[in-house]
TIVOMAR-395828 format. One record per residue (C-alpha): y negated, x negated, z negated; residue number from 1; residue in three letters. Coordinates in Angstrom, 2 decimals, always signed. Each point is the difference from the previous one (the first is absolute). Example, Ala and Ser with C-alpha at 12.3 -4.5 7.8 and 13.67 -1.06 7.14 Angstrom:
% residues 2
((+4.50 -12.30 -7.80) 1 ALA)
((-3.44 -1.37 +0.66) 2 SER)
//
This chain:
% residues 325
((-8.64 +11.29 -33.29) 1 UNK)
((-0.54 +3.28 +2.17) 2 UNK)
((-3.59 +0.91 +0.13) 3 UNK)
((-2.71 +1.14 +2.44) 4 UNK)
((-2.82 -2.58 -0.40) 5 UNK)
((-3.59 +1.08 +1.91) 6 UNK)
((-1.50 -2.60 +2.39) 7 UNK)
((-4.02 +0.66 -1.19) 8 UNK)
((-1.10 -1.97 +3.34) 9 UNK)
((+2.38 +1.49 +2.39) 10 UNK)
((-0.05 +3.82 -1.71) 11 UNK)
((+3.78 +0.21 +0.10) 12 UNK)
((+2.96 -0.54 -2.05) 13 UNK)
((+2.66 -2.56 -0.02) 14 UNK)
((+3.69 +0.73 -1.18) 15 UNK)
((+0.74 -2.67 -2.19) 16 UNK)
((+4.01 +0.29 -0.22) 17 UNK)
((+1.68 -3.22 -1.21) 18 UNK)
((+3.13 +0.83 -0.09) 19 UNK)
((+0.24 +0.29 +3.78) 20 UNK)
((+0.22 -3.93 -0.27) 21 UNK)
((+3.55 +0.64 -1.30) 22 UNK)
((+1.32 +1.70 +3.35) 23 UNK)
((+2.47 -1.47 +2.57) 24 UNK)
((-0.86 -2.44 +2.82) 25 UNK)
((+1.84 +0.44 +3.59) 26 UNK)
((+4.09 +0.12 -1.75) 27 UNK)
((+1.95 -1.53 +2.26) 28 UNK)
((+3.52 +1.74 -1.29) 29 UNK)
((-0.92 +2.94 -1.78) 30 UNK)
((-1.97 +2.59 +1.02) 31 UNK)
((-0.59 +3.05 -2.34) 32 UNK)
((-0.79 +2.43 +3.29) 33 UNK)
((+3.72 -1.06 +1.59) 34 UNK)
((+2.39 +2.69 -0.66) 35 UNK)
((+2.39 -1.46 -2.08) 36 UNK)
((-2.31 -1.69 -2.66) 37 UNK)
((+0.21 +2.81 -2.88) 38 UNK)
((-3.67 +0.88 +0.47) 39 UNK)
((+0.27 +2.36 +2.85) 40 UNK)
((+2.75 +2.03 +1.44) 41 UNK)
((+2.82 -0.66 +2.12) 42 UNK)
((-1.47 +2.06 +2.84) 43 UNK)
((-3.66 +0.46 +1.10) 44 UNK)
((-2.03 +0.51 +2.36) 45 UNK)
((-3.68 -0.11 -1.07) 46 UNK)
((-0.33 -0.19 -3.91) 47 UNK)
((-3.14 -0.13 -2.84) 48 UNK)
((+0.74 -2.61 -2.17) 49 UNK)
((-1.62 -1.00 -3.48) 50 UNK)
((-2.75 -2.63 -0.23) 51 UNK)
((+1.70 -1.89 -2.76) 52 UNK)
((-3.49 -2.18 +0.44) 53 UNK)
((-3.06 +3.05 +0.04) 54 UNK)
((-3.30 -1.08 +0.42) 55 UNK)
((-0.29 +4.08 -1.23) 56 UNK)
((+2.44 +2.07 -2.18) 57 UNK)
((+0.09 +2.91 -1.96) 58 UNK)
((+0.49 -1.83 -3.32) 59 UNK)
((-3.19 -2.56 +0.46) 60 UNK)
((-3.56 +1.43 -1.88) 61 UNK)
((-1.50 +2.83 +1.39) 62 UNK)
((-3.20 -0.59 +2.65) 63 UNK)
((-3.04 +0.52 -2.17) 64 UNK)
((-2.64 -1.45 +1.85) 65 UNK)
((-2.47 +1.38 -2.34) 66 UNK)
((+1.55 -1.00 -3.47) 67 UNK)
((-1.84 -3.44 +0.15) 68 UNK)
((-3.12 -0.81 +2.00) 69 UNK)
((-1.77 -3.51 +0.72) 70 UNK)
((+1.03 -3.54 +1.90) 71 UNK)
((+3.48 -0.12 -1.59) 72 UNK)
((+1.92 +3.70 +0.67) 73 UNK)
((+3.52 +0.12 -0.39) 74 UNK)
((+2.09 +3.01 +0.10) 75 UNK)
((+3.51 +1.18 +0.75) 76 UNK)
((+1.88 -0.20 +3.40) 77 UNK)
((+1.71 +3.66 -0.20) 78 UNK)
((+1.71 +0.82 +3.34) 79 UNK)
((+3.19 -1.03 +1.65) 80 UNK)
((+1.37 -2.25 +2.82) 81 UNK)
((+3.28 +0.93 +2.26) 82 UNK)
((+1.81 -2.28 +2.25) 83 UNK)
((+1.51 +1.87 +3.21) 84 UNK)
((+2.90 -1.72 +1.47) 85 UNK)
((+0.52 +0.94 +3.87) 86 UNK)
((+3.26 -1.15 +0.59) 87 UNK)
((+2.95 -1.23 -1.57) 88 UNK)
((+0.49 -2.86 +2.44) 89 UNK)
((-1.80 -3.17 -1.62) 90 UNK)
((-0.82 -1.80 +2.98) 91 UNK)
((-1.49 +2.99 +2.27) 92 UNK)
((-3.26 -0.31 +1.53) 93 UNK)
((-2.24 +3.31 -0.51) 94 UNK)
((-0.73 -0.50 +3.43) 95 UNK)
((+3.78 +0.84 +0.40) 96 UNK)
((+0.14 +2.83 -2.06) 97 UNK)
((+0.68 +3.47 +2.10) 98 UNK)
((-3.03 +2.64 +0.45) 99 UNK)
((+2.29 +2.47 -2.26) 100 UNK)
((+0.40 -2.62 -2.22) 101 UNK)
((-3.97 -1.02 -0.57) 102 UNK)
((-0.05 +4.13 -0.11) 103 UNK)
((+2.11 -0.19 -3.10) 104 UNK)
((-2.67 -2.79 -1.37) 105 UNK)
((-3.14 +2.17 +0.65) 106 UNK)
((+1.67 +3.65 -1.88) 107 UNK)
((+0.80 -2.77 -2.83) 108 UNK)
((-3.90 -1.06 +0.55) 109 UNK)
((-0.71 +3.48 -0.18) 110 UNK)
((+2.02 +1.52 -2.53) 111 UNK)
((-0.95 -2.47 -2.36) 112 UNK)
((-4.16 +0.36 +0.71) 113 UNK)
((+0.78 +3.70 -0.48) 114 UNK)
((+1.38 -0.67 -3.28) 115 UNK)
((-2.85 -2.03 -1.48) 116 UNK)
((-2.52 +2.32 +0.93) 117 UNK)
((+1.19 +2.28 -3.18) 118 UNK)
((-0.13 -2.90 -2.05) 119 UNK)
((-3.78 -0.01 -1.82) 120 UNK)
((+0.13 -3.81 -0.55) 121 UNK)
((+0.08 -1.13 +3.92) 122 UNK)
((-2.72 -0.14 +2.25) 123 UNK)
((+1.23 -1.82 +2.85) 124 UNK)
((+3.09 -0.41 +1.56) 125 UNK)
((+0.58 -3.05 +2.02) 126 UNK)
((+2.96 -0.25 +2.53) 127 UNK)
((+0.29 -4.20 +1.25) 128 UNK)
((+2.47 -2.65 +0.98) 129 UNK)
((-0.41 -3.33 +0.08) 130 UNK)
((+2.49 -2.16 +2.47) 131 UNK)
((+0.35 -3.42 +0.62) 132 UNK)
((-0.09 -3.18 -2.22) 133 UNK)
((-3.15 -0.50 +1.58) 134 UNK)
((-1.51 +3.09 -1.88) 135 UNK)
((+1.85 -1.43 -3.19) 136 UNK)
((+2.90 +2.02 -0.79) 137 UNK)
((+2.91 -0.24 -2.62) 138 UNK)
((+2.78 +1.97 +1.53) 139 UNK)
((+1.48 +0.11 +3.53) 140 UNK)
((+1.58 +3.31 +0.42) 141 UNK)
((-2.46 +2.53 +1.69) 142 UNK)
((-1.62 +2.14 -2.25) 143 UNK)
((-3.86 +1.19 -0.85) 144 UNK)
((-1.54 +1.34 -2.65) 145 UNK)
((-2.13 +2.48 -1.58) 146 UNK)
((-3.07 -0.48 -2.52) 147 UNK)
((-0.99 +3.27 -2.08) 148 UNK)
((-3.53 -1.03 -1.11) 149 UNK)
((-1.83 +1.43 -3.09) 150 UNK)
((-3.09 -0.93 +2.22) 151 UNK)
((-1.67 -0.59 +3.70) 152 UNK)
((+0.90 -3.06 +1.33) 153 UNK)
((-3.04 -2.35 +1.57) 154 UNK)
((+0.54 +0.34 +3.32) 155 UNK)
((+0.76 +4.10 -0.01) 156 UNK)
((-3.21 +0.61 -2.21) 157 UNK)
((-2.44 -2.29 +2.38) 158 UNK)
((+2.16 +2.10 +3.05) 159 UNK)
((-1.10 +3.11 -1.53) 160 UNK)
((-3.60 -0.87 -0.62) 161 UNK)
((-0.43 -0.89 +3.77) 162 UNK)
((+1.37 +3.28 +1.16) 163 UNK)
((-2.19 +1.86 -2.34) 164 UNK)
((-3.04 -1.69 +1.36) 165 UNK)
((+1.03 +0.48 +3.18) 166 UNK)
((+0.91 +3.64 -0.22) 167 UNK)
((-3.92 +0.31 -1.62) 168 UNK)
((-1.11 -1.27 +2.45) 169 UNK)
((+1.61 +1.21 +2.99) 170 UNK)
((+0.55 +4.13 -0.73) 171 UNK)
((+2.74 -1.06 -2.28) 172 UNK)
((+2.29 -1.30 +2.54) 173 UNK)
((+2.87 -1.89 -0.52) 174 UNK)
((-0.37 -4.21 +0.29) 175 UNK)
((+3.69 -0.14 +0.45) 176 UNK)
((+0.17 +2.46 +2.89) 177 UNK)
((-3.18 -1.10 +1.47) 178 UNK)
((+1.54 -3.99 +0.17) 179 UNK)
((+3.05 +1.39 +1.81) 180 UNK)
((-1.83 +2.07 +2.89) 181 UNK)
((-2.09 -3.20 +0.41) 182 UNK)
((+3.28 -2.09 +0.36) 183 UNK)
((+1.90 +2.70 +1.59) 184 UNK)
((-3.00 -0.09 +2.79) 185 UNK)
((-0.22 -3.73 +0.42) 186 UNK)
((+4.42 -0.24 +0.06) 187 UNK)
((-0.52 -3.83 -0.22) 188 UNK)
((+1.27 +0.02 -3.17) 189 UNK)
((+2.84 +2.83 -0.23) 190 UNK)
((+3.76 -1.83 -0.47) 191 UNK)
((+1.74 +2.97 +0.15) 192 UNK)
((-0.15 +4.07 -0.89) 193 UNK)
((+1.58 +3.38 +0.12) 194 UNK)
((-0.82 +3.53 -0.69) 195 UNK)
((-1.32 -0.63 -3.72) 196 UNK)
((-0.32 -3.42 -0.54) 197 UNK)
((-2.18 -2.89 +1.84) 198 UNK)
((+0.14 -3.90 -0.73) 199 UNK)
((-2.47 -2.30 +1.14) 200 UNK)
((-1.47 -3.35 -0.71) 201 UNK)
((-3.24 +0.89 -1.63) 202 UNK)
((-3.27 -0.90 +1.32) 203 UNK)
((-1.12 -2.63 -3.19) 204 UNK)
((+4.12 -1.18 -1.09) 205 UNK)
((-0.48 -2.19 -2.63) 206 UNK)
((+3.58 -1.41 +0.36) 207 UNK)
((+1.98 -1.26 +3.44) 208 UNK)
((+2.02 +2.75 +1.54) 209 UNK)
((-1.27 +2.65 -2.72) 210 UNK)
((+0.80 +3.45 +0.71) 211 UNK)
((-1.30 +3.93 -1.06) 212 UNK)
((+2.12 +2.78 +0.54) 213 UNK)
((-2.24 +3.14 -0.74) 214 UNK)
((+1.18 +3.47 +0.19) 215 UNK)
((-1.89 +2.24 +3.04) 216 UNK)
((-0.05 +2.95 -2.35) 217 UNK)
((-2.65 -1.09 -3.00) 218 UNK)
((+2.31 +0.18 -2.91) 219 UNK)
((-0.34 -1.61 -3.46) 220 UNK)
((+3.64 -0.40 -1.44) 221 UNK)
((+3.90 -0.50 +0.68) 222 UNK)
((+0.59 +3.40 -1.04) 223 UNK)
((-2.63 +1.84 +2.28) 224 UNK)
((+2.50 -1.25 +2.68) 225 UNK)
((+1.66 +2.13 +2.31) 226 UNK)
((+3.60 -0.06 +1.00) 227 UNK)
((-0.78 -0.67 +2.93) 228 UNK)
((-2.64 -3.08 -0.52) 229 UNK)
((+2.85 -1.27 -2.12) 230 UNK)
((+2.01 -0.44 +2.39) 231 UNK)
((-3.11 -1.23 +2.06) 232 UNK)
((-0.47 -2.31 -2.77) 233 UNK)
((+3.12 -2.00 -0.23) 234 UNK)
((+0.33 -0.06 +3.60) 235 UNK)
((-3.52 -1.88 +0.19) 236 UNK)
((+0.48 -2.12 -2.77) 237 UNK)
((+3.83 -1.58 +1.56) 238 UNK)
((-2.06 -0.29 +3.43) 239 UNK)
((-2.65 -2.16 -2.08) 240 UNK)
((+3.31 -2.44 -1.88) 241 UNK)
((+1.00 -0.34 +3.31) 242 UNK)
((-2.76 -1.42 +1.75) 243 UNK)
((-0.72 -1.96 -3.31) 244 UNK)
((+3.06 -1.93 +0.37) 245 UNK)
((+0.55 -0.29 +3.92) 246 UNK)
((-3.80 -1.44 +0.03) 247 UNK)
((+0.66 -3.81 -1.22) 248 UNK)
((+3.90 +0.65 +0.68) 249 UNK)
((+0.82 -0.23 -4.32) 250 UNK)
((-0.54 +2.20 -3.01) 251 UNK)
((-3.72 -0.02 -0.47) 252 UNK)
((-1.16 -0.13 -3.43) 253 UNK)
((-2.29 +2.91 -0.92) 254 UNK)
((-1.19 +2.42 -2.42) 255 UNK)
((+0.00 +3.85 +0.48) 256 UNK)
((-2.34 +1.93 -1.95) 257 UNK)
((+0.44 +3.90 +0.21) 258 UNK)
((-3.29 +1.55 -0.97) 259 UNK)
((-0.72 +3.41 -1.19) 260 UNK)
((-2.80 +2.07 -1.39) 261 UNK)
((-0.26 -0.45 -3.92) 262 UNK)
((+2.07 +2.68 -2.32) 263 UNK)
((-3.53 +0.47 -1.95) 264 UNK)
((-2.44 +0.92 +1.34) 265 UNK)
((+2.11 +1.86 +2.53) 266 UNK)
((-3.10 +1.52 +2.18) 267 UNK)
((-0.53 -2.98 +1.66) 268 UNK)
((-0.53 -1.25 +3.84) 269 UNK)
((+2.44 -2.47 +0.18) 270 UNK)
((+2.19 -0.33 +2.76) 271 UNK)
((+3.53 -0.83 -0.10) 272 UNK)
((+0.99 -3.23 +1.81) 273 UNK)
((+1.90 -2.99 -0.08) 274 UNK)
((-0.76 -3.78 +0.48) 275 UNK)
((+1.87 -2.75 +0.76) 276 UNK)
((-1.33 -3.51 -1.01) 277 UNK)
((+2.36 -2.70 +1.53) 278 UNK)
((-0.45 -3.59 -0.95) 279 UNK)
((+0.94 -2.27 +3.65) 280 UNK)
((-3.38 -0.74 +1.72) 281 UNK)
((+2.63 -1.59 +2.76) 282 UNK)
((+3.33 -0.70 +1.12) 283 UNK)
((+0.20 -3.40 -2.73) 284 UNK)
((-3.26 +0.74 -2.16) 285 UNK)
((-0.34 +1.90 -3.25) 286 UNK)
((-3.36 +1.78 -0.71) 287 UNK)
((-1.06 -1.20 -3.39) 288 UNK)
((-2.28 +2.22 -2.25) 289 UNK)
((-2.15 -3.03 -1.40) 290 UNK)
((-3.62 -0.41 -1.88) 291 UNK)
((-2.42 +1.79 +2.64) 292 UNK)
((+2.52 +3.13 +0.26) 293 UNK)
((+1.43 -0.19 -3.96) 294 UNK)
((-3.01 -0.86 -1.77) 295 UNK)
((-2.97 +1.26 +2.22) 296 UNK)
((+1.95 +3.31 +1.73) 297 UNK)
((-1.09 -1.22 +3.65) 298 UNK)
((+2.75 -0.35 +2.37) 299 UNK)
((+0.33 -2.37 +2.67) 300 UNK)
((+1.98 +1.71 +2.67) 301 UNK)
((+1.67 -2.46 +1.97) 302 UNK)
((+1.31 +2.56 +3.04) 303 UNK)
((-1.65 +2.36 +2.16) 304 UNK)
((+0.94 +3.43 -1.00) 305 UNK)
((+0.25 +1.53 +4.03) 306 UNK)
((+2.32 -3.36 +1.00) 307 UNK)
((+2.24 +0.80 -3.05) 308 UNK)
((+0.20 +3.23 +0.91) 309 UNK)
((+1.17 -0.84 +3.41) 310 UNK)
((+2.08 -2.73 -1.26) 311 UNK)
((+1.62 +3.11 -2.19) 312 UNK)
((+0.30 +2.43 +2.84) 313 UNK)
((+2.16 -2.59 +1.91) 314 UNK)
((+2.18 -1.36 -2.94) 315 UNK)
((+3.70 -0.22 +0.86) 316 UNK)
((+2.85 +1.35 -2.00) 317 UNK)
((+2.25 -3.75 -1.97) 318 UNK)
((+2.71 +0.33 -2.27) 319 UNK)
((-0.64 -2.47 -3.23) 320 UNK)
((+1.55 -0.27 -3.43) 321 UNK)
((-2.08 +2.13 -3.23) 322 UNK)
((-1.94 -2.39 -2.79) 323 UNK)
((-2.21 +2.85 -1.14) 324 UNK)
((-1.74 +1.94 -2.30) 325 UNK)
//
């Protein structure tokens, strides 16, 4: 079964996908990314792979929100889903992975956002990683992935409703901009930053040692990028790995989401920025998402965002073994 099923309560869909139970868990000899295995070649450096598992493709239904109406929608989940490899080497950290080499990942990012926004049937594209077991992954070897959605995701649409609010209400002003001045002012908060590009804790993090990186310049997509912030980009974002894994002294499990404006409507204020939700509340404690945060949506943050901050700031550089994304 491959369908888009709409939630009536929650007002969003669910991608109902079953033959994702059929994909591989954590191989311990084989590994489809290694060169070597047939399924990529003998020499790479950063590579798009095929979802062989889509939660979107191009041959599922077409999105036709409108072809049935009431408590029990279902339509097609038309789109696609990539898998970006960023290294050969199965057991190397991203936080190990050179600046020109997490350059090489954000073109790829880019590239491939530039070539869904000719295709008519995607709305959103959605750039994440997961990494860790913690976070629940099936394969070691570093890699990410990328989600081209026939619709707005959740999160992005109730992102975009605040900023339009706030830019009604405040001369049409950017809420994106306006949160980064205000952190920018107070600098409790700000990890690390460069000449495009600032990370900081935010003021409300939801999870321990979450983490923003917005651009300075407001900006809505990968492919508004400059050259320049680019460059700005990947250096920012290995800075950020770094201080991820030197801050407990292991790998920390985490999930990356890289968030961009929607394809459609493309005249929107969203801001183009990218958060980091790790899952270690401390050195030998796992933050668990459990009924108050999963079935009410309030989270219970268990560490001060200005003392993680700090605790970031300071973080050390360690050498450990990759059991990632």
């Amino acid at each position: 079964m491959h369908q888009l099923r709409w939630h009536a309560l929650l007002q969003q869909w669910v991608v109902v996908t079953t033959a994702r139970q059929n994909r591989p868990q954590m191989p311990a000899n084989w590994c489809p990314f290694d060169p070597g295995s047939g399924k990529v070649p003998d020499h790479y450096d950063v590579y798009l792979y095929p979802n062989y598992f889509p939660a979107f493709s191009s041959d599922a239904d077409p999105f036709d929100p409108e072809a049935q109406s009431g408590l029990f929608s279902e339509t097609g989940p038309r789109g696609a889903c990539d898998v970006v490899l960023y290294s050969p080497e199965h057991t190397l950290p991203p936080s190990k992975l050179t600046v020109a080499n997490w350059l090489k990942i954000v073109d790829l990012w880019t590239e491939r956002t530039r070539h869904y926004q000719g295709d008519p049937n995607i709305a959103l594209v959605a750039v994440f990683e997961n990494s860790g077991e913690a976070v629940g992954v099936t394969m070691p070897h570093p890699h990410g992935q990328i989600y081209a959605m026939p619709f707005i995701s959740p999160t992005v649409e109730k992102e975009l409703a605040s900023t339009q609010r706030y830019a009604e209400s405040h001369d049409g002003a950017c809420l994106f901009c306006d949160l980064l001045k205000g952190e920018l002012a107070n600098k409790a908060r700000i990890v690390a930053e460069n000449a495009d590009f600032v990370a900081f804790v935010p003021f409300a993090a939801r999870f321990p040692a979450e983490l923003a990186i917005y651009s300075r310049r407001h900006l809505r997509t990968l492919p508004e990028l400059t050259e320049r912030e680019c460059s700005n980009l990947a250096e920012i974002i290995s800075i950020v790995r770094k201080k991820y894994d030197n801050l407990y002294g292991f790998l920390l499990p985490l999930m990356m989401a890289v968030k961009q404006g929607p394809l459609k409507p493309a005249d929107s204020l969203y801001h183009f920025h990218i958060q980091f939700l790790p899952l270690q509340r401390s050195a030998n404690k796992l933050k668990f998402l459990a009924t108050i945060e999963t079935g009410y949506g309030t989270f219970l943050a268990d560490t001060a965002p200005e003392e993680m901050a700090e605790n970031l700031r300071k973080s050390e550089p360690v050498t450990q073994p990759y059991s990632g994304s």
